[in-house]
mmCIF entry with sequence, helices, sheets and N, C-alpha, C, O atoms, coordinates in Angstrom:
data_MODEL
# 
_entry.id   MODEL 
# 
_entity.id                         1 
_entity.type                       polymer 
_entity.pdbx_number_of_molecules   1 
# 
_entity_poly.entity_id                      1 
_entity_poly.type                           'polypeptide(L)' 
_entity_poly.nstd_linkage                   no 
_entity_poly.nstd_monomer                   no 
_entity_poly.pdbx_seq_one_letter_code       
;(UNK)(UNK)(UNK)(UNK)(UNK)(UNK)(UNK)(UNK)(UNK)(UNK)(UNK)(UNK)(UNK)(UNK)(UNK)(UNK)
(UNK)(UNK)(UNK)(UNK)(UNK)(UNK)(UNK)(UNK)(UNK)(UNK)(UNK)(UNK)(UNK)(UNK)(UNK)(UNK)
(UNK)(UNK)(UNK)(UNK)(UNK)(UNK)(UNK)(UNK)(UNK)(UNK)(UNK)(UNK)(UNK)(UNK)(UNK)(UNK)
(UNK)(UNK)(UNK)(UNK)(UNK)(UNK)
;
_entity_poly.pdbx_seq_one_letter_code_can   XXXXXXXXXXXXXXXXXXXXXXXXXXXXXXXXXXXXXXXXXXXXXXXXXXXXXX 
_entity_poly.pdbx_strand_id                 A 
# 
loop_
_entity_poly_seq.entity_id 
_entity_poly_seq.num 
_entity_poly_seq.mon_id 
_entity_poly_seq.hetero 
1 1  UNK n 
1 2  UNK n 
1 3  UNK n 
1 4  UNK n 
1 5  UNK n 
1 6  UNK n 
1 7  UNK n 
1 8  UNK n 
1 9  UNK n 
1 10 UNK n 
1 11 UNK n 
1 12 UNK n 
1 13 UNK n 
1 14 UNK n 
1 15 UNK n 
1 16 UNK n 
1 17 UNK n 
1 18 UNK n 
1 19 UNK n 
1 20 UNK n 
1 21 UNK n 
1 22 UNK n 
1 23 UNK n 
1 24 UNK n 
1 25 UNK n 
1 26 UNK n 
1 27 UNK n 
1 28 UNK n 
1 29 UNK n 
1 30 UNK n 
1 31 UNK n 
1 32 UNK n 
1 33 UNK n 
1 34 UNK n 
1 35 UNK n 
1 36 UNK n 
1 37 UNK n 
1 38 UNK n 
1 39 UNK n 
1 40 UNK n 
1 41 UNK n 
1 42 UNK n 
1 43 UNK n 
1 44 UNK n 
1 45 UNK n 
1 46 UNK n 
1 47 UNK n 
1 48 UNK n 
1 49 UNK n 
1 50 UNK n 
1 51 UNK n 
1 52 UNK n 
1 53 UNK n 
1 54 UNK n 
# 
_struct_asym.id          A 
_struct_asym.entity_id   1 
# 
loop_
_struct_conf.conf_type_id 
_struct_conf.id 
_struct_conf.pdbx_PDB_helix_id 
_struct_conf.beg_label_comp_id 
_struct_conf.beg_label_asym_id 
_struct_conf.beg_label_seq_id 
_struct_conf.pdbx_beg_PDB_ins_code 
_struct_conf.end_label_comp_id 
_struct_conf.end_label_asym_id 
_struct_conf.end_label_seq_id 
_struct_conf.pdbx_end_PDB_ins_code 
_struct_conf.beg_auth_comp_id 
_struct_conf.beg_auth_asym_id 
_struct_conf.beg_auth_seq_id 
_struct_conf.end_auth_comp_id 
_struct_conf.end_auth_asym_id 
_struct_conf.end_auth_seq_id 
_struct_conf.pdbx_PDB_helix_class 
_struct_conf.details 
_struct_conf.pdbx_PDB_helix_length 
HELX_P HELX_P1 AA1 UNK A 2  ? UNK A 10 ? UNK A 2  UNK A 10 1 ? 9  
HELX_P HELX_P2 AA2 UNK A 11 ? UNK A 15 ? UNK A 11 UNK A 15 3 ? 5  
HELX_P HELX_P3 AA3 UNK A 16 ? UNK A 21 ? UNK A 16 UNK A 21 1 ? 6  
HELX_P HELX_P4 AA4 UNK A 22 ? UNK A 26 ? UNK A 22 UNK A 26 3 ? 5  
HELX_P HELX_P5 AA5 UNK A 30 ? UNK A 49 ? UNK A 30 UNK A 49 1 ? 20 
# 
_struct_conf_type.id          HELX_P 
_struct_conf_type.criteria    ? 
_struct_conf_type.reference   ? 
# 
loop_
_atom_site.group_PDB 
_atom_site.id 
_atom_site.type_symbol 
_atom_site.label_atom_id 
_atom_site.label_alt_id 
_atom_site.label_comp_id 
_atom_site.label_asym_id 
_atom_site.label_entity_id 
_atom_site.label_seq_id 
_atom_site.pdbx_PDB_ins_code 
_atom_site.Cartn_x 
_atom_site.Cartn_y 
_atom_site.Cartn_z 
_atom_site.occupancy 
_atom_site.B_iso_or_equiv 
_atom_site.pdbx_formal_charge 
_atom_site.auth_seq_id 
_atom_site.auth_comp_id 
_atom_site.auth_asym_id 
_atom_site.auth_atom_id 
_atom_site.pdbx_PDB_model_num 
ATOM 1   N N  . UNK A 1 1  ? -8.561  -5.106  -14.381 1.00 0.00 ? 1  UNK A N  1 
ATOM 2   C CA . UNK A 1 1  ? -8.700  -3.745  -13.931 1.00 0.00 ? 1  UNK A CA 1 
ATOM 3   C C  . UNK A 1 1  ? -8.933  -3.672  -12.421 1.00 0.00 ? 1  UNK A C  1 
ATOM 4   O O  . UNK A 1 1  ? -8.326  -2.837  -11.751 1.00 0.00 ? 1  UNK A O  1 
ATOM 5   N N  . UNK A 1 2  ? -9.776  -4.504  -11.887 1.00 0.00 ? 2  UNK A N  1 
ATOM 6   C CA . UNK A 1 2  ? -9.722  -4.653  -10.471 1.00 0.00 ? 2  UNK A CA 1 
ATOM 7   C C  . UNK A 1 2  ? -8.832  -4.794  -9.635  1.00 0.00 ? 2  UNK A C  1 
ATOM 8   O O  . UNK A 1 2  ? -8.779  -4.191  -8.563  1.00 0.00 ? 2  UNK A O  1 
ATOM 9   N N  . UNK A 1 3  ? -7.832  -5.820  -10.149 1.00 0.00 ? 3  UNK A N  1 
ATOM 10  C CA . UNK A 1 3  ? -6.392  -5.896  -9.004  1.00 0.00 ? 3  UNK A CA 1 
ATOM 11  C C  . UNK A 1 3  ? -5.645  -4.380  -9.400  1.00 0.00 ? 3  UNK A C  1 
ATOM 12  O O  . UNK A 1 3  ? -5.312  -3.622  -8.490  1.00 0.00 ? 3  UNK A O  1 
ATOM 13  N N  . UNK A 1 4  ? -5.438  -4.051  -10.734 1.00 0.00 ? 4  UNK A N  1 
ATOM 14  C CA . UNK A 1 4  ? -4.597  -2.992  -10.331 1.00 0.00 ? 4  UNK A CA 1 
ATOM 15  C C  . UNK A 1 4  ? -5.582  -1.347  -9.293  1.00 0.00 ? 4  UNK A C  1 
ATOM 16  O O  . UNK A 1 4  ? -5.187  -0.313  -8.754  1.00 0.00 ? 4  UNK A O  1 
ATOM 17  N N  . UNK A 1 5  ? -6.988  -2.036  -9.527  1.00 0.00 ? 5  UNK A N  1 
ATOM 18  C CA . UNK A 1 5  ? -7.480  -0.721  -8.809  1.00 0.00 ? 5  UNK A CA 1 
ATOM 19  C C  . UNK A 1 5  ? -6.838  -0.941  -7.217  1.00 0.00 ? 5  UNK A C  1 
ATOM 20  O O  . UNK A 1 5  ? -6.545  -0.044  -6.426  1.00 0.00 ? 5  UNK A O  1 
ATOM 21  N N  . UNK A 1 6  ? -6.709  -2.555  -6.996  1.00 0.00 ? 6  UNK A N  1 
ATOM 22  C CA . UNK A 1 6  ? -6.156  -3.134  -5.544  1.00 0.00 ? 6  UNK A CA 1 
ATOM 23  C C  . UNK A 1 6  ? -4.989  -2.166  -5.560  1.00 0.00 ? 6  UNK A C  1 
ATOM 24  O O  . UNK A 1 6  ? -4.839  -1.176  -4.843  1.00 0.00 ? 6  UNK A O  1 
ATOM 25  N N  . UNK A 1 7  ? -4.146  -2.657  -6.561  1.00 0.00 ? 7  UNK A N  1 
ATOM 26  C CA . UNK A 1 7  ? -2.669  -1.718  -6.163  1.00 0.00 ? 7  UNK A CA 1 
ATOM 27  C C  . UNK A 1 7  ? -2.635  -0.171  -6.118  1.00 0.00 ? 7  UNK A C  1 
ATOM 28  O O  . UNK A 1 7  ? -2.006  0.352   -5.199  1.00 0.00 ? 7  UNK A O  1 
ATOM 29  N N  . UNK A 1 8  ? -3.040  0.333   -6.712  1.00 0.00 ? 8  UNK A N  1 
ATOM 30  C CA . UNK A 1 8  ? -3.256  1.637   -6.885  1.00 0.00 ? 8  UNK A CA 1 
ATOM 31  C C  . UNK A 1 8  ? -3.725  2.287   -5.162  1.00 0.00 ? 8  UNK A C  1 
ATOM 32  O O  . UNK A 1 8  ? -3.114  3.089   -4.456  1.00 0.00 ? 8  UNK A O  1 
ATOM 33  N N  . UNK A 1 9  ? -5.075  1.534   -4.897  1.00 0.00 ? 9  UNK A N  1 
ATOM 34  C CA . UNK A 1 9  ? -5.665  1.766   -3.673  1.00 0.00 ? 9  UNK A CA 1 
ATOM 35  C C  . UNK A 1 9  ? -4.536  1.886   -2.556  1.00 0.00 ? 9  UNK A C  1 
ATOM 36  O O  . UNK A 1 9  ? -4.421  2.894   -1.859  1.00 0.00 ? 9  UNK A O  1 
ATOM 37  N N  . UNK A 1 10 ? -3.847  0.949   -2.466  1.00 0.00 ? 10 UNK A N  1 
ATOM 38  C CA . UNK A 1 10 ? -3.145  0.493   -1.445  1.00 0.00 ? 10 UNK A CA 1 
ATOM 39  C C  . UNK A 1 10 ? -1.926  1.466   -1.623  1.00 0.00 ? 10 UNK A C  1 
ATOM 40  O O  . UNK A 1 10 ? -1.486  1.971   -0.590  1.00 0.00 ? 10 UNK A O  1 
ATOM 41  N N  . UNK A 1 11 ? -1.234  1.839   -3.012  1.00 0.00 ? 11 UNK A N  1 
ATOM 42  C CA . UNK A 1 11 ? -0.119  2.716   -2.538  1.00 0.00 ? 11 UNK A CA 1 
ATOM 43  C C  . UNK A 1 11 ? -0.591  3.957   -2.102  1.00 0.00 ? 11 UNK A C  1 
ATOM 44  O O  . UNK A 1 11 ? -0.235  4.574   -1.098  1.00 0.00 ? 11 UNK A O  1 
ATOM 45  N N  . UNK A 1 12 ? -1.619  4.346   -3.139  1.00 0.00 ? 12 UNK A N  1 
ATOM 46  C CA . UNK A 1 12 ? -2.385  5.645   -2.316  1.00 0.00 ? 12 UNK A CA 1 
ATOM 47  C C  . UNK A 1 12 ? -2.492  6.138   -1.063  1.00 0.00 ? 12 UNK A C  1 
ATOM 48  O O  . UNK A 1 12 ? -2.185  7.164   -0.457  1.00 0.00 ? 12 UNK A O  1 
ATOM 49  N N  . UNK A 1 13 ? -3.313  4.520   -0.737  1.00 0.00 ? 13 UNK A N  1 
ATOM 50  C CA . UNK A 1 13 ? -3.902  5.247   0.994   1.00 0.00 ? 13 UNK A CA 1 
ATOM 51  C C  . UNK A 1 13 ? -2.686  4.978   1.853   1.00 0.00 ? 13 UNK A C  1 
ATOM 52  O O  . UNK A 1 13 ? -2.492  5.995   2.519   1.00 0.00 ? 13 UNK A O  1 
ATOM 53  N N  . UNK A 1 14 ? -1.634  3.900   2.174   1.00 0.00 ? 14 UNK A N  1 
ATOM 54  C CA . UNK A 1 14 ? -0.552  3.800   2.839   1.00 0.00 ? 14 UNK A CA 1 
ATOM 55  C C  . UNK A 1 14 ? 0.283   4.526   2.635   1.00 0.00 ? 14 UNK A C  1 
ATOM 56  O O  . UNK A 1 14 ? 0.899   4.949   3.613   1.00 0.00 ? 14 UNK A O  1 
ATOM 57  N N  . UNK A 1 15 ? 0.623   4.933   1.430   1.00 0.00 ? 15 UNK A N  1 
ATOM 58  C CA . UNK A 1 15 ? 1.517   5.876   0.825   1.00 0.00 ? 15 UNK A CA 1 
ATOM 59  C C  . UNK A 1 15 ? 1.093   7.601   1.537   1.00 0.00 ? 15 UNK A C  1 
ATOM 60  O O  . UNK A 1 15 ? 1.816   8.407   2.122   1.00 0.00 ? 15 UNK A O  1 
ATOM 61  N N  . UNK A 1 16 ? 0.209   7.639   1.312   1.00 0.00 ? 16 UNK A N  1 
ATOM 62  C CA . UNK A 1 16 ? -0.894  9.062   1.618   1.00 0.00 ? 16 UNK A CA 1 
ATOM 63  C C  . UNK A 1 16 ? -0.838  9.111   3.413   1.00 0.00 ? 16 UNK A C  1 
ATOM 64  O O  . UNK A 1 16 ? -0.690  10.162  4.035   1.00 0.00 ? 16 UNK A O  1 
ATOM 65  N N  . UNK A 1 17 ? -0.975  7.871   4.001   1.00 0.00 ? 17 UNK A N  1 
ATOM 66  C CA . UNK A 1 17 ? -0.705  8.079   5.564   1.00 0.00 ? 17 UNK A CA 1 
ATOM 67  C C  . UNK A 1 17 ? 0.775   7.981   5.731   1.00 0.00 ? 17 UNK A C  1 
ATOM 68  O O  . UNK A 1 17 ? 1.227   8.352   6.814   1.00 0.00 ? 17 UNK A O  1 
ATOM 69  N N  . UNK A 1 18 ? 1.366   7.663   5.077   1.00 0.00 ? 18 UNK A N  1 
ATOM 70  C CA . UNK A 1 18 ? 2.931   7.819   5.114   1.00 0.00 ? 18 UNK A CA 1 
ATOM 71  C C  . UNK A 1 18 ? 3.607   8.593   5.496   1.00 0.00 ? 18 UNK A C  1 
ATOM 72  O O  . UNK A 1 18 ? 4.392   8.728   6.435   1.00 0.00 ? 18 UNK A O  1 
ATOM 73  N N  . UNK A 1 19 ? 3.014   9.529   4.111   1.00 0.00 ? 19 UNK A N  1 
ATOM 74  C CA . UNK A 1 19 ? 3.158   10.495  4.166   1.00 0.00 ? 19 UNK A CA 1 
ATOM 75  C C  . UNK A 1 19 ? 3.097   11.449  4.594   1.00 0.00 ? 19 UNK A C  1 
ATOM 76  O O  . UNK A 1 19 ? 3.918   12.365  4.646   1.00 0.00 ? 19 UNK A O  1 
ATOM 77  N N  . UNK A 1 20 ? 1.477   11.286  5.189   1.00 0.00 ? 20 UNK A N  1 
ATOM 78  C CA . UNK A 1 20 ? 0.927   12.664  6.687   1.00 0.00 ? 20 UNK A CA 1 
ATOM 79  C C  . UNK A 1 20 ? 1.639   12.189  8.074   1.00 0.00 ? 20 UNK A C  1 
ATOM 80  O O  . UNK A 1 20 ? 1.482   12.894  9.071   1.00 0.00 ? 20 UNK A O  1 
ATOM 81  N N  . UNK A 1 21 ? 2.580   10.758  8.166   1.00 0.00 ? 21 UNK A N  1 
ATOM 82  C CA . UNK A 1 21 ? 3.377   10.548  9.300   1.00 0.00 ? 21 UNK A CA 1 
ATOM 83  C C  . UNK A 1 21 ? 4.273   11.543  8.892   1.00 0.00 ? 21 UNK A C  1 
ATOM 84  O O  . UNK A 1 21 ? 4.637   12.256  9.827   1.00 0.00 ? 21 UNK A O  1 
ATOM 85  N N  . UNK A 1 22 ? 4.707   11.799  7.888   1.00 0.00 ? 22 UNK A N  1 
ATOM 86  C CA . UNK A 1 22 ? 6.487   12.375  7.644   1.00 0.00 ? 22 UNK A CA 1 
ATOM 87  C C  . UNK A 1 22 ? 6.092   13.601  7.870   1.00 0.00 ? 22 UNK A C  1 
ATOM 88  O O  . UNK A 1 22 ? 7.038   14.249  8.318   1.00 0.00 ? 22 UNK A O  1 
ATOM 89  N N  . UNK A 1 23 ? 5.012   14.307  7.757   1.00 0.00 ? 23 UNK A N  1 
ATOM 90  C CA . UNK A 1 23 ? 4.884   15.964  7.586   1.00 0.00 ? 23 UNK A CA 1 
ATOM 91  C C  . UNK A 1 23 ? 4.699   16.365  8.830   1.00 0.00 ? 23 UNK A C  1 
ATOM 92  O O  . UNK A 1 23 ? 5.116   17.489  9.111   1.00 0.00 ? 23 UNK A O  1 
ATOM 93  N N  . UNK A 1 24 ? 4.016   15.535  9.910   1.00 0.00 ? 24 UNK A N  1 
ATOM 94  C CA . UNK A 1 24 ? 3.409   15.572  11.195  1.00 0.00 ? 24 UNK A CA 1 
ATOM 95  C C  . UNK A 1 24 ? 4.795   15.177  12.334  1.00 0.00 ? 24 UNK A C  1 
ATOM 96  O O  . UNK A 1 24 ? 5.251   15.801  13.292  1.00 0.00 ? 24 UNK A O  1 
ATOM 97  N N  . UNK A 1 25 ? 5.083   14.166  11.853  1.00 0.00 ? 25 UNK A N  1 
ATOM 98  C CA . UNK A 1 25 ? 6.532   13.684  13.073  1.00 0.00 ? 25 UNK A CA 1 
ATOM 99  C C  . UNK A 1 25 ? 7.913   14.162  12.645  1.00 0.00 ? 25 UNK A C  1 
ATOM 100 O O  . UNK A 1 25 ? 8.963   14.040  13.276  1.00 0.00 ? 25 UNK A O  1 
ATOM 101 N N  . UNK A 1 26 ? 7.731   14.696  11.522  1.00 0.00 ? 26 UNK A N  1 
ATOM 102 C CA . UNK A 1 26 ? 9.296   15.221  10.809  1.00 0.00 ? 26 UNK A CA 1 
ATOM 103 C C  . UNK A 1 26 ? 10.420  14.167  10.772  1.00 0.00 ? 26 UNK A C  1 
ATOM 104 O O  . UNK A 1 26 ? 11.540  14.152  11.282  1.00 0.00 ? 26 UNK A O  1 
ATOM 105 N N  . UNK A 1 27 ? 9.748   13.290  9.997   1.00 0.00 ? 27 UNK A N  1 
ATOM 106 C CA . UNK A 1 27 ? 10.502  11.504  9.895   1.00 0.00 ? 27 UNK A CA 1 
ATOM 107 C C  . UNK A 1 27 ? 10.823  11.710  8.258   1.00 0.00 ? 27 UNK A C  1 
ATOM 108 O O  . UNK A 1 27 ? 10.483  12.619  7.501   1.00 0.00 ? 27 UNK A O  1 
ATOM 109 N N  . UNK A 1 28 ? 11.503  10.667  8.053   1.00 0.00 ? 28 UNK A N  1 
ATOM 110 C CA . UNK A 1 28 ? 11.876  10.425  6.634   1.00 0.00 ? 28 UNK A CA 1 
ATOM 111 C C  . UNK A 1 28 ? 11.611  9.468   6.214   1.00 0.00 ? 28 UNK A C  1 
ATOM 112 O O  . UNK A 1 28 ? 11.762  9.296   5.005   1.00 0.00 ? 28 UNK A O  1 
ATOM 113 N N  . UNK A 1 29 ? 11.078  8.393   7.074   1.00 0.00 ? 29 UNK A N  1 
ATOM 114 C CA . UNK A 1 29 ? 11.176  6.882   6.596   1.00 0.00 ? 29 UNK A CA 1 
ATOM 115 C C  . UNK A 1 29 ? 9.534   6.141   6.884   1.00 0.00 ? 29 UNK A C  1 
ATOM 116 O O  . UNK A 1 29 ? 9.082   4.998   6.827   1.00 0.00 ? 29 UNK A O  1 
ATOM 117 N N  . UNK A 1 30 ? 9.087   7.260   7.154   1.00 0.00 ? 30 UNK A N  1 
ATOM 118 C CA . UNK A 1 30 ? 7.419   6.542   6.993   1.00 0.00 ? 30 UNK A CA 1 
ATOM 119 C C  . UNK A 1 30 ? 6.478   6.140   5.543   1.00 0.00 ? 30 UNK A C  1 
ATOM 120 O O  . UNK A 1 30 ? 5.649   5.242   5.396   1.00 0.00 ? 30 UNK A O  1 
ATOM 121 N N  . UNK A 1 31 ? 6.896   7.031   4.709   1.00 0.00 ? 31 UNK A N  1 
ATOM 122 C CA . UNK A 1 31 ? 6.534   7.035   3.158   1.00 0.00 ? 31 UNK A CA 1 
ATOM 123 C C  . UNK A 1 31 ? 7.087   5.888   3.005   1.00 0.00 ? 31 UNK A C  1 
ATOM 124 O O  . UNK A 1 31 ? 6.276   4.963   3.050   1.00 0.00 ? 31 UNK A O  1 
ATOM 125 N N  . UNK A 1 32 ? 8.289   5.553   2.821   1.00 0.00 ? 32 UNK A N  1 
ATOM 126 C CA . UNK A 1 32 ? 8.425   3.689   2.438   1.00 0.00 ? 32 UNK A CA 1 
ATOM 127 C C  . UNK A 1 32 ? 8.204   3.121   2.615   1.00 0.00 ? 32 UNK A C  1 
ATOM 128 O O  . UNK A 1 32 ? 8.104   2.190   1.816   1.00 0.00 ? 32 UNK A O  1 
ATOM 129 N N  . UNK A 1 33 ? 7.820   3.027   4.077   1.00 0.00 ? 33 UNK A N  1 
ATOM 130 C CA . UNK A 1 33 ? 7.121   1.953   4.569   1.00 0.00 ? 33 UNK A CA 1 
ATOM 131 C C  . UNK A 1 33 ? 6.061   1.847   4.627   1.00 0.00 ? 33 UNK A C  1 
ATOM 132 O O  . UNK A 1 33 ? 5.579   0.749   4.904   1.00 0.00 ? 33 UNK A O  1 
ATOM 133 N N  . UNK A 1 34 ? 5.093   3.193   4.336   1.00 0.00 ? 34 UNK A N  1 
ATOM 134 C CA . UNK A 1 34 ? 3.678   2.956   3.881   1.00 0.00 ? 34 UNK A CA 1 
ATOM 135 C C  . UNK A 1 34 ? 3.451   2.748   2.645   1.00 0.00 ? 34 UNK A C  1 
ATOM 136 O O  . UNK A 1 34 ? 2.286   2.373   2.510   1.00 0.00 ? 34 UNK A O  1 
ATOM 137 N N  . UNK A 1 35 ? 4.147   2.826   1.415   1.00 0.00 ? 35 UNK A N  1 
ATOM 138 C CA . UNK A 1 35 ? 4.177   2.373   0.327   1.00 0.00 ? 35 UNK A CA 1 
ATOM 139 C C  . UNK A 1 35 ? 4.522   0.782   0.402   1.00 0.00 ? 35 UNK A C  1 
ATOM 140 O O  . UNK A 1 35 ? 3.722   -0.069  0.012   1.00 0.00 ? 35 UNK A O  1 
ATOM 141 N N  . UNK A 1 36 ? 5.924   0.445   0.999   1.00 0.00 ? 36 UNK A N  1 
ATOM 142 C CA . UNK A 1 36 ? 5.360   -1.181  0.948   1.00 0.00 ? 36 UNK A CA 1 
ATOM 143 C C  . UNK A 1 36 ? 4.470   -2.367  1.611   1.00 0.00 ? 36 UNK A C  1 
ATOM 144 O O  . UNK A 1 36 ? 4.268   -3.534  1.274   1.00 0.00 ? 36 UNK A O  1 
ATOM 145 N N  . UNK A 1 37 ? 4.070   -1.649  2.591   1.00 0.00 ? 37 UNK A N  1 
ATOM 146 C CA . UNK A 1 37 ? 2.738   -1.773  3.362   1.00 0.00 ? 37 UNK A CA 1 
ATOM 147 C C  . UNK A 1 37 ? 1.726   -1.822  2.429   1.00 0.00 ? 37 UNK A C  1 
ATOM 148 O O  . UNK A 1 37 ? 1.182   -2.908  2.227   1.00 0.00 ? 37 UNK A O  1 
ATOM 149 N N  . UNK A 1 38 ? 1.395   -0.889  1.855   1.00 0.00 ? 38 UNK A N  1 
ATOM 150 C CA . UNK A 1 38 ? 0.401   -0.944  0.998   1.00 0.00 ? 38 UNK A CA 1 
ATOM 151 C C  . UNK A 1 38 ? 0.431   -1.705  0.101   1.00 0.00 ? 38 UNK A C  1 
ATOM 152 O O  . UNK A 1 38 ? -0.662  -2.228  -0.113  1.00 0.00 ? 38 UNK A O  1 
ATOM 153 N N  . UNK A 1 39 ? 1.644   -2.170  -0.878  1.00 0.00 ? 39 UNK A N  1 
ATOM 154 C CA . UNK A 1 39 ? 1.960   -3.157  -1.931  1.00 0.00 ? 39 UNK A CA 1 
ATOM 155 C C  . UNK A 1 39 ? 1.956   -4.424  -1.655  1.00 0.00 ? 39 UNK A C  1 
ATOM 156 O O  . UNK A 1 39 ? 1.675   -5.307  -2.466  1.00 0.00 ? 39 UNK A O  1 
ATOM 157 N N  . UNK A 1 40 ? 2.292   -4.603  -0.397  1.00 0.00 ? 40 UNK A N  1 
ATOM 158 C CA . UNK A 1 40 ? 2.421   -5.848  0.746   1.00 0.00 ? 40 UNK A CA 1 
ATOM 159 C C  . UNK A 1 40 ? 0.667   -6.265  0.406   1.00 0.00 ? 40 UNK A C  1 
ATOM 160 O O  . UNK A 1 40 ? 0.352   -7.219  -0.306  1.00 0.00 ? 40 UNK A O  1 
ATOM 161 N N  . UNK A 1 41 ? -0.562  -5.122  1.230   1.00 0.00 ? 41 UNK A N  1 
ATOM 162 C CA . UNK A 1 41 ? -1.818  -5.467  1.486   1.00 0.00 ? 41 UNK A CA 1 
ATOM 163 C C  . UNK A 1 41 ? -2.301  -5.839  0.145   1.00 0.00 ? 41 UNK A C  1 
ATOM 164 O O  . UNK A 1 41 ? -2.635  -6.983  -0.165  1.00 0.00 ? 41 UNK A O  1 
ATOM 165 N N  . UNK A 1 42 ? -2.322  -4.668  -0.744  1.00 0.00 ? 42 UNK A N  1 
ATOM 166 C CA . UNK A 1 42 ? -3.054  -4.794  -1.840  1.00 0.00 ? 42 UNK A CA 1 
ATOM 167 C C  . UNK A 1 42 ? -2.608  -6.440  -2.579  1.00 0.00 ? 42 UNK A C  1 
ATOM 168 O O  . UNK A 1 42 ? -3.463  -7.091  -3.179  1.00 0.00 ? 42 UNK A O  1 
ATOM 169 N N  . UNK A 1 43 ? -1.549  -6.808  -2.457  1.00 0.00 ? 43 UNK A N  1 
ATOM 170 C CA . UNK A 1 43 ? -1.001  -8.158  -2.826  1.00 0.00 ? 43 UNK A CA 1 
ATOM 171 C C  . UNK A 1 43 ? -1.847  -8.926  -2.373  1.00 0.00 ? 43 UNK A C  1 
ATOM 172 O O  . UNK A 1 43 ? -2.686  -9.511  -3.057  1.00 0.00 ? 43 UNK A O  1 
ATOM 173 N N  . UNK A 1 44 ? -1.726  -9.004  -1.240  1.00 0.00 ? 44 UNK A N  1 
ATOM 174 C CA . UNK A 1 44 ? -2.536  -10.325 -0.490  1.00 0.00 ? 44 UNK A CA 1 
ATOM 175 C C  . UNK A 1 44 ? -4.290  -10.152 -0.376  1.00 0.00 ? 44 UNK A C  1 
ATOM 176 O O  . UNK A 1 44 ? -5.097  -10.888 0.191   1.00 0.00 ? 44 UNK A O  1 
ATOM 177 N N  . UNK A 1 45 ? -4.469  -9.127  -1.001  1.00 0.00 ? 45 UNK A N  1 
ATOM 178 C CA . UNK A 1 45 ? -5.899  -9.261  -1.101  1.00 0.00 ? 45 UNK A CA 1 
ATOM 179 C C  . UNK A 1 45 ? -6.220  -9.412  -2.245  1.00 0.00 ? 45 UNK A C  1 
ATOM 180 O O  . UNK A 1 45 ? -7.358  -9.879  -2.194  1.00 0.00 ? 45 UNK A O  1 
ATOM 181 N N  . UNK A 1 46 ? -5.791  -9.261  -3.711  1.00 0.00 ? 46 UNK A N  1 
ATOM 182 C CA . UNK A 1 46 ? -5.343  -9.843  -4.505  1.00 0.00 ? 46 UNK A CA 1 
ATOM 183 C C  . UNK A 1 46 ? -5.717  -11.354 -4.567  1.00 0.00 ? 46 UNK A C  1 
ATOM 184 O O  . UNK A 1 46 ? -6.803  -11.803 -4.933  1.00 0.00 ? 46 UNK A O  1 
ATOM 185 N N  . UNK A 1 47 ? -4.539  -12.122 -4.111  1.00 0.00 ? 47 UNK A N  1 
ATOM 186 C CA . UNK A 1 47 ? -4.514  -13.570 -3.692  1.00 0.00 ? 47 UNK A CA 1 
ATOM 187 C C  . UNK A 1 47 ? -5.389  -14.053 -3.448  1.00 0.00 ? 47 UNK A C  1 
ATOM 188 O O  . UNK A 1 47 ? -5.891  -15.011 -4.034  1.00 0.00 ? 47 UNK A O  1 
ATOM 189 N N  . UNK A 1 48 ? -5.980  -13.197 -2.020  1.00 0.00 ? 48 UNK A N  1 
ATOM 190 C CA . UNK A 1 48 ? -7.084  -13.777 -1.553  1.00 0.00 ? 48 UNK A CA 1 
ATOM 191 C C  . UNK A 1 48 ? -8.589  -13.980 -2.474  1.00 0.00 ? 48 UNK A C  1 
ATOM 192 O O  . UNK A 1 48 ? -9.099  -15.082 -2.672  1.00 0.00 ? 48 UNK A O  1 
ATOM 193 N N  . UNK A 1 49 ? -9.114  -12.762 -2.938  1.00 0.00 ? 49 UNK A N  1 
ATOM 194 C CA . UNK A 1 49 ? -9.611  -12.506 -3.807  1.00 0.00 ? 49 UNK A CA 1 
ATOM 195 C C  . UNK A 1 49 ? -9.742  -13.643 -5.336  1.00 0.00 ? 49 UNK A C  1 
ATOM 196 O O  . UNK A 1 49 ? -10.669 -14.292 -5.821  1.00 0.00 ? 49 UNK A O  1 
ATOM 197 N N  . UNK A 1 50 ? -8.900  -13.520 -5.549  1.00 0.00 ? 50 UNK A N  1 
ATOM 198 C CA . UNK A 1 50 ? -8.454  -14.192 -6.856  1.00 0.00 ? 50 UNK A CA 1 
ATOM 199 C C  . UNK A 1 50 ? -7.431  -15.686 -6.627  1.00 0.00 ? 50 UNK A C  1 
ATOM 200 O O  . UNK A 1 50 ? -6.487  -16.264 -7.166  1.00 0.00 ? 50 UNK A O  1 
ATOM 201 N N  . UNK A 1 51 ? -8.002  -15.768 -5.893  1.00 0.00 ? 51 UNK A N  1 
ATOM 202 C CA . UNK A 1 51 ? -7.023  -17.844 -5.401  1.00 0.00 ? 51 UNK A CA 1 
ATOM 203 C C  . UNK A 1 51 ? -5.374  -17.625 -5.562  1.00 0.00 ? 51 UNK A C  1 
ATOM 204 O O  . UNK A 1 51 ? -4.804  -16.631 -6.011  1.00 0.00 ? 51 UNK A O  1 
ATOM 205 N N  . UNK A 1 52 ? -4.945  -18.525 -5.194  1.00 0.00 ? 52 UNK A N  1 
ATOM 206 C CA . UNK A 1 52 ? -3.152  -18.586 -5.875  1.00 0.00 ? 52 UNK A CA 1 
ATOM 207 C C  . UNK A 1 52 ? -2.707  -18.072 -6.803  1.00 0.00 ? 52 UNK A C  1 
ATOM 208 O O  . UNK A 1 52 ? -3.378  -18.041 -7.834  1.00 0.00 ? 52 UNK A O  1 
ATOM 209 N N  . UNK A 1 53 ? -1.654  -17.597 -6.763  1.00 0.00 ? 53 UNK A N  1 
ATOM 210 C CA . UNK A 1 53 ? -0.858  -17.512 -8.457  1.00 0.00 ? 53 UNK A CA 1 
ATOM 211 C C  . UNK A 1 53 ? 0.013   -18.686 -8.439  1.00 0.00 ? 53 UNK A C  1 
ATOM 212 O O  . UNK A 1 53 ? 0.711   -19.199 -7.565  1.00 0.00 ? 53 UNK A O  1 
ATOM 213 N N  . UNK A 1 54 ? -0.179  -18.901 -9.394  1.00 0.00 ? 54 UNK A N  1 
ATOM 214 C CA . UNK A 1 54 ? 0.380   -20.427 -10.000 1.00 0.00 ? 54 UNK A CA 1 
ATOM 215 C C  . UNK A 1 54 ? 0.982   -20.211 -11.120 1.00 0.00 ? 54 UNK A C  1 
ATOM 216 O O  . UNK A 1 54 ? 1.471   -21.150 -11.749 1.00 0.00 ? 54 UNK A O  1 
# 
């Protein structure tokens, strides 16, 4: 339950500033990239957190 609270967290809040880039700069391509930003972080803290996947 903890790592997915990791993932969840991470698309949220990157996803969520992404998003206030796209509404604020009138962009289209900040939401994706704060979504895989976030999937990217929450991953590696994950890892870190919880050793290798093996």
């Amino acid at each position: 339950m903890v790592a997915l609270s990791y993932i969840l967290a991470g698309l949220i809040l990157y996803g969520g500033l992404g998003w206030l880039g796209d509404h604020y700069l009138h962009t289209e391509w900040l939401l994706p990239v704060g979504l895989i930003l976030g999937l990217a972080t929450s991953t590696y803290l994950i890892i870190k957190r919880y050793g290798r996947l093996e």
